[in-house]
C-alpha positions as CSV (number, residue, x, y, z in Angstrom):
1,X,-4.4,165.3,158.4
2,X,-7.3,163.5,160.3
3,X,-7.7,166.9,162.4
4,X,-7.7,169.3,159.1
5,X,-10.6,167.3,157.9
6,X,-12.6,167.5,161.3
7,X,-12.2,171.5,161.2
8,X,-12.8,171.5,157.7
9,X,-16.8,170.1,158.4
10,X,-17.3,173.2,160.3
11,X,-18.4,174.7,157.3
12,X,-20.9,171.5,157.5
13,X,-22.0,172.5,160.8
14,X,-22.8,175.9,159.7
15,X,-24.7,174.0,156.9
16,X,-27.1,172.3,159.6
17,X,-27.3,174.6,162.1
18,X,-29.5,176.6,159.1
19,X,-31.2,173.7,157.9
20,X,-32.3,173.0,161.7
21,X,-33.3,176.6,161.6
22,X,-35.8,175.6,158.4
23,X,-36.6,172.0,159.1
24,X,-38.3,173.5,162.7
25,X,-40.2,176.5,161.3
26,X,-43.0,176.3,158.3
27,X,-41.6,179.8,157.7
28,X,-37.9,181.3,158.2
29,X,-38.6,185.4,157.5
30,X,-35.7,187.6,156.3
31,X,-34.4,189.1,158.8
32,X,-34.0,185.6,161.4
33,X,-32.3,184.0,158.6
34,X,-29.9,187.3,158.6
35,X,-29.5,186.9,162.3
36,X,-28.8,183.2,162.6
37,X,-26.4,182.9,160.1
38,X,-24.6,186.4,161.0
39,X,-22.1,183.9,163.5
40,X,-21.2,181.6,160.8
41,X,-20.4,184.4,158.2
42,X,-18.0,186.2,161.1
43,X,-16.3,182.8,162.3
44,X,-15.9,181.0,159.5
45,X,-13.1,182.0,157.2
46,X,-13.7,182.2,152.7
47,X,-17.3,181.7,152.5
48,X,-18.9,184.0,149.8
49,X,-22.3,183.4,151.2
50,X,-24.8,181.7,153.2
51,X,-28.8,181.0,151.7
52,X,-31.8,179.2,151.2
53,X,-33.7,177.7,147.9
54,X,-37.1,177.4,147.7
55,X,-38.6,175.0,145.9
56,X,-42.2,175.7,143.8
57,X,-43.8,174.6,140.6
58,X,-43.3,176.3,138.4
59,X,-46.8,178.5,138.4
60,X,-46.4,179.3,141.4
61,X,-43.1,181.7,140.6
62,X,-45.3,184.8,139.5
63,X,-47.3,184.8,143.1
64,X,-43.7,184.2,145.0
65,X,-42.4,186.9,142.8
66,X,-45.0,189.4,144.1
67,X,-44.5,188.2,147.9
68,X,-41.1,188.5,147.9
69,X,-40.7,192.4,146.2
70,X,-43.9,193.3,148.8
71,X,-41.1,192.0,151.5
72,X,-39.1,194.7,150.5
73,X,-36.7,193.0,147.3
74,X,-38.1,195.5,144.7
75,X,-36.7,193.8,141.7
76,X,-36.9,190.0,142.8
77,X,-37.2,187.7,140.1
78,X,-36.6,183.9,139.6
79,X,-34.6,183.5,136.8
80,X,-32.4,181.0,134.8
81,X,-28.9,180.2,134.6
82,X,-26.1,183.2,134.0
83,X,-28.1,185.1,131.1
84,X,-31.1,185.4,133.6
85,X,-33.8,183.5,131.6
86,X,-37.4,183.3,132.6
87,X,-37.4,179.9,134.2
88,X,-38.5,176.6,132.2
89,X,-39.5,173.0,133.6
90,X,-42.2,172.1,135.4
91,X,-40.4,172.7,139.0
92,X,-38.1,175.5,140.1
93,X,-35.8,175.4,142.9
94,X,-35.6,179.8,143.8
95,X,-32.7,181.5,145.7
96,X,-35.3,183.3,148.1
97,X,-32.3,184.2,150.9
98,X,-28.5,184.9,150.9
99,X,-26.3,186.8,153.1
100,X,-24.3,189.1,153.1
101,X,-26.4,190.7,150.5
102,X,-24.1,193.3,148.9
103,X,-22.4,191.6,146.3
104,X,-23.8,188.8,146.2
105,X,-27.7,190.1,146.2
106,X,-27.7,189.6,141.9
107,X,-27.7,185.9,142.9
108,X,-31.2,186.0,144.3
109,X,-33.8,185.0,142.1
110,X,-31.4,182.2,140.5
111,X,-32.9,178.4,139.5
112,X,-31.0,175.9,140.8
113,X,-32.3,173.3,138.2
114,X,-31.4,176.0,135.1
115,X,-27.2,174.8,135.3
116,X,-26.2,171.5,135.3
117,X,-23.3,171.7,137.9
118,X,-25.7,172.8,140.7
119,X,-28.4,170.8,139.4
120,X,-26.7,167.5,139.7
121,X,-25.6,168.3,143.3
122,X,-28.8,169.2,144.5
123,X,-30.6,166.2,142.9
124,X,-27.8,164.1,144.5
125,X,-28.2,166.0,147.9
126,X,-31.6,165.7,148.3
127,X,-31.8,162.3,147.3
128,X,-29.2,160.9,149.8
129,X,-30.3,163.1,152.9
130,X,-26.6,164.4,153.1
131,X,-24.5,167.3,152.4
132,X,-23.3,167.8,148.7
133,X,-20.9,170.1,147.1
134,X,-20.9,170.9,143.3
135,X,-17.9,170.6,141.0
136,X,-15.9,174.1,140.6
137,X,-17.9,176.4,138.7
138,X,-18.4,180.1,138.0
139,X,-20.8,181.8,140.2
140,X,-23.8,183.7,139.0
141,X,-22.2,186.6,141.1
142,X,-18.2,186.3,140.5
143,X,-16.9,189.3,139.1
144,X,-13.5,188.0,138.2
145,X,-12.6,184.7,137.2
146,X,-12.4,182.1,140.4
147,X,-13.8,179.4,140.6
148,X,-16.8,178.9,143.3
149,X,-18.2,175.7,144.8
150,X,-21.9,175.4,146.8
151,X,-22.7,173.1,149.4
152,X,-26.5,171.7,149.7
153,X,-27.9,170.3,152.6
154,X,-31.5,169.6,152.3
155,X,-34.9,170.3,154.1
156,X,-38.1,168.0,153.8
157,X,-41.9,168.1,154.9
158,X,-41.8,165.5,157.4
159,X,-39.6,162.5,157.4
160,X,-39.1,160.5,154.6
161,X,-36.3,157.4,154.2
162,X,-36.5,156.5,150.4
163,X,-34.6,158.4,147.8
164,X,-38.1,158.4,145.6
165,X,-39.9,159.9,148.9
166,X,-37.4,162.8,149.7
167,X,-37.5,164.1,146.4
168,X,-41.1,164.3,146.9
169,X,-40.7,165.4,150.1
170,X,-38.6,168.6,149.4
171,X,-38.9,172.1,150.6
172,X,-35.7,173.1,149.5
173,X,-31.9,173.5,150.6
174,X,-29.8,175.3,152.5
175,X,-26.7,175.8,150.8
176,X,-23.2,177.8,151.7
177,X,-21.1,179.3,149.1
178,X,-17.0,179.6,148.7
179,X,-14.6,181.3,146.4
180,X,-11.8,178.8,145.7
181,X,-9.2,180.6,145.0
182,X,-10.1,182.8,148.6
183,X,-10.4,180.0,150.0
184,X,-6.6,178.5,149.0
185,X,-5.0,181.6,149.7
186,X,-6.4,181.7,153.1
187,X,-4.9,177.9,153.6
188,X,-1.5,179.7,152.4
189,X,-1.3,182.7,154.7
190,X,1.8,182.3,156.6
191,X,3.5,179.3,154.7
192,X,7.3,179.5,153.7
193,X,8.2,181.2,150.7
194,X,9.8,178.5,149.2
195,X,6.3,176.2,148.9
196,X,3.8,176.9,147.1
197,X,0.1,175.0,146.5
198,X,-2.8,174.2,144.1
199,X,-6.1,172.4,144.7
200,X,-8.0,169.9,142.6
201,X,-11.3,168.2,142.7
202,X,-10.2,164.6,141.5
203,X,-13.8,163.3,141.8
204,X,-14.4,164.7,137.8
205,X,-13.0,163.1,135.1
206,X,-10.3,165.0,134.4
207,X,-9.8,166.3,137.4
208,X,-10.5,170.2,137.7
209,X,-8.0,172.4,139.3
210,X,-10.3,174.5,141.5
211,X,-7.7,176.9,143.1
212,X,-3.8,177.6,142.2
213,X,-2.0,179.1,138.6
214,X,-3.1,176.7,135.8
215,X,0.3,175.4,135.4
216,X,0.8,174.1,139.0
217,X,1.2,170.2,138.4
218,X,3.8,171.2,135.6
219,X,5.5,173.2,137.7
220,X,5.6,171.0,140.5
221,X,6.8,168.1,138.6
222,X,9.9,170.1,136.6
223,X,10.7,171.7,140.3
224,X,11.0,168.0,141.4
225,X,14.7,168.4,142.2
226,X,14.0,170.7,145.1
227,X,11.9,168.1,146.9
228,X,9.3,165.5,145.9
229,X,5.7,167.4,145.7
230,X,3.8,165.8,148.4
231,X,-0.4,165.4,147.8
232,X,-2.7,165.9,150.9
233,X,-6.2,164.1,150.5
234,X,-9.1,166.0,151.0
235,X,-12.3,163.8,151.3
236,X,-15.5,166.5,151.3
237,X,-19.1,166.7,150.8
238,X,-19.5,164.5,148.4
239,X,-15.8,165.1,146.7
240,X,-12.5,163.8,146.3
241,X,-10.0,167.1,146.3
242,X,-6.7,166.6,147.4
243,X,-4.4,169.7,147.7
244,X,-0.5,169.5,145.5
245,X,2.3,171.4,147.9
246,X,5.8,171.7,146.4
247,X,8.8,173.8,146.7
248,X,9.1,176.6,144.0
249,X,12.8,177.2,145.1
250,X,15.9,175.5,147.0
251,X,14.7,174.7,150.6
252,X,16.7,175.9,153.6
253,X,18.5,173.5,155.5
254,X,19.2,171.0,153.0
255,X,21.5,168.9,154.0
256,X,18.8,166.1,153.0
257,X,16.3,167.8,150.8
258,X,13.4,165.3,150.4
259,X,13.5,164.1,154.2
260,X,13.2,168.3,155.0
261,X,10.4,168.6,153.0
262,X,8.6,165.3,153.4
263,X,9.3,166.5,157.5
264,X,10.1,170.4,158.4
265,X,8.1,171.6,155.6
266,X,5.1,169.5,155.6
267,X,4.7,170.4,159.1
268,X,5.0,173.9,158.3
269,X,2.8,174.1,155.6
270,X,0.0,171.9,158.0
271,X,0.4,174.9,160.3
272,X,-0.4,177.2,157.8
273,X,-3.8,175.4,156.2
274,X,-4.4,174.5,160.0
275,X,-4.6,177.9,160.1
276,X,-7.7,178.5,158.0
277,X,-9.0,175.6,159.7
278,X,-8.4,176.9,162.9
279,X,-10.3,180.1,162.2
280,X,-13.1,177.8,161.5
281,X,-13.6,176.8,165.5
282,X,-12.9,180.8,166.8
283,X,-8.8,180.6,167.2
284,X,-7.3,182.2,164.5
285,X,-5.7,185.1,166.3
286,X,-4.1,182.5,168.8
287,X,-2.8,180.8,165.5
288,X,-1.6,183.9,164.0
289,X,0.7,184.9,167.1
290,X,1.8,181.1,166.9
291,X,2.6,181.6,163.5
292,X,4.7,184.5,163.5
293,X,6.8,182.8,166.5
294,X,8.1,180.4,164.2
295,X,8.8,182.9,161.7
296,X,11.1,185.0,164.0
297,X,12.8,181.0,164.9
298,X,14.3,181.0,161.1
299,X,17.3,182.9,162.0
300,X,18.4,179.9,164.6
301,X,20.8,177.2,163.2
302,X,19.6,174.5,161.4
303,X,18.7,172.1,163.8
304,X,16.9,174.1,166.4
305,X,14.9,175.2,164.2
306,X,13.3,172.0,162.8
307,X,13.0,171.1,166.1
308,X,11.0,174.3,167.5
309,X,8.7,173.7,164.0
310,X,7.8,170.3,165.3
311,X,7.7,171.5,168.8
312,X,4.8,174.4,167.8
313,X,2.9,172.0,165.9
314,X,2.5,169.4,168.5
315,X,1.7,172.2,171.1
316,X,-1.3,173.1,168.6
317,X,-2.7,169.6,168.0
318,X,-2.7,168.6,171.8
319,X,-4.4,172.4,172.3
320,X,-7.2,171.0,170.2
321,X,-7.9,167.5,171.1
């Protein structure tokens, strides 16, 4: 579990390898801020985007406006929450970068300060000079009906220590963008049939199911005779999620059904989220091929195949220490 978390930060070191990119230059144009976070975008499995905020008063939007469509954005404007406002306050916090562009270009131009659920986070990220992600929300630019999540990481003039001097002291953020139900069906490529998998953020009250069919705790709990659903804590950014895995139908090899799952089949499901999370350091082919091994072992009897399962996963984890 301890090595899942470690791989799943490297989306925060995508996170400050941008913000180092901002925090060393008075100006990051277009097209570096394409190149540097091209690697990221390729490597790094479920991310919907990568981008920077600006941050302005608010008179300053109309002159921004006007540089940013002579850069070559014809139709940029800053804009509030999902009906596109004209942008209120005193202060506005503008999406002036995100890549890939494509789908995600109607994003640009949105106020960070115009919804609560990225307002909060940013106020909190920039205030505690850390990485912060927001509670599960929909995107400006979802399409269908997933829930998305942004991670902040912020930039400042200079260095300030105080909460009350880094708000001050704010340029903007750097932030990095998933699509969670993507990003769980990624975590379940190459599981067993019989499991299946939601994800929650228990840090809101009550807790939001970010990824997964609405119905999942219900579910797990009336399937309950198959095997005990098992909870995997997920400590991120900020959050408390914690992933629910349970088995949707009778397990194989079940001559003791709750020590297989609580065993063989929570180390096959690790395999499969490790291999998102192996994606995330450059190995998911090698994982893939591992993968489908065991998959061809499931015809063995019984026992050699729990053992080869436990065999392949401790192969991987002393791989990557």
């Amino acid at each position: 579990a301890n090595a899942m978390r470690l791989r799943l930060y490297s989306y925060l070191d995508a996170l400050e390898a941008i913000r180092g990119l901002h925090a060393s230059s008075n100006e990051v144009l277009a097209q570096e801020f394409k190149q540097a976070t091209q690697h990221w975008l390729q490597s790094l499995d479920s991310i919907q985007a990568m981008g920077w905020y600006e941050r302005m008063p608010r008179a300053n939007v109309p002159a921004f406006e006007t540089k940013m469509r002579a850069s070559g954005v014809s139709d940029y404007r800053v804009f509030d929450g999902t009906e596109r406002r004209p942008p209120t306050g005193d202060e506005v916090v503008a999406m002036r970068y995100i890549e890939p562009m494509g789908n995600n270009a109607s994003a640009l131009g949105y106020n960070i300060l115009s919804r609560e659920a990225t307002r909060a986070a940013y106020e909190r990220a920039r205030r505690e000079n850390r990485p912060i992600v927001t509670r599960g929300f929909r995107l400006v630019q979802e399409k269908g009906l997933q829930l998305g999540t942004v991670i902040y990481e912020p930039v400042y003039s200079g260095h300030p220590f105080t909460p009350q001097a880094r708000a001050q002291a704010t340029t903007g953020v750097v932030f990095l963008t998933l699509r969670m139900g993507d990003t769980l069906k990624s975590m379940l490529q190459g599981r067993p049939e019989y499991l299946d998998a939601c994800l929650f953020d228990q840090s809101t009250s009550p807790p939001t199911l970010l990824a997964g069919d609405a119905g999942c705790q219900e579910n797990a709990e009336q399937l309950s005779r198959y095997a005990t659903p098992q909870r995997i804590p997920l400590a991120f950014a900020g959050a408390n999620w914690d992933m629910l895995i349970w088995a949707k139908s009778p397990i194989p090899f079940t001559n003791d059904r709750t020590s297989w799952f609580a065993t063989g089949a929570g180390v096959a499901f690790s395999a499969a989220l490790g291999a998102l999370l192996l994606t995330l350091t450059g190995h998911a082919r090698r994982i893939e091929v591992t993968m489908a091994e065991a998959d061809a072992q499931r015809s063995e009897e019984h026992t050699s195949e729990l053992q080869s399962r436990l065999h392949l996963v401790c192969r991987l984890l002393l791989e990557k220490k």
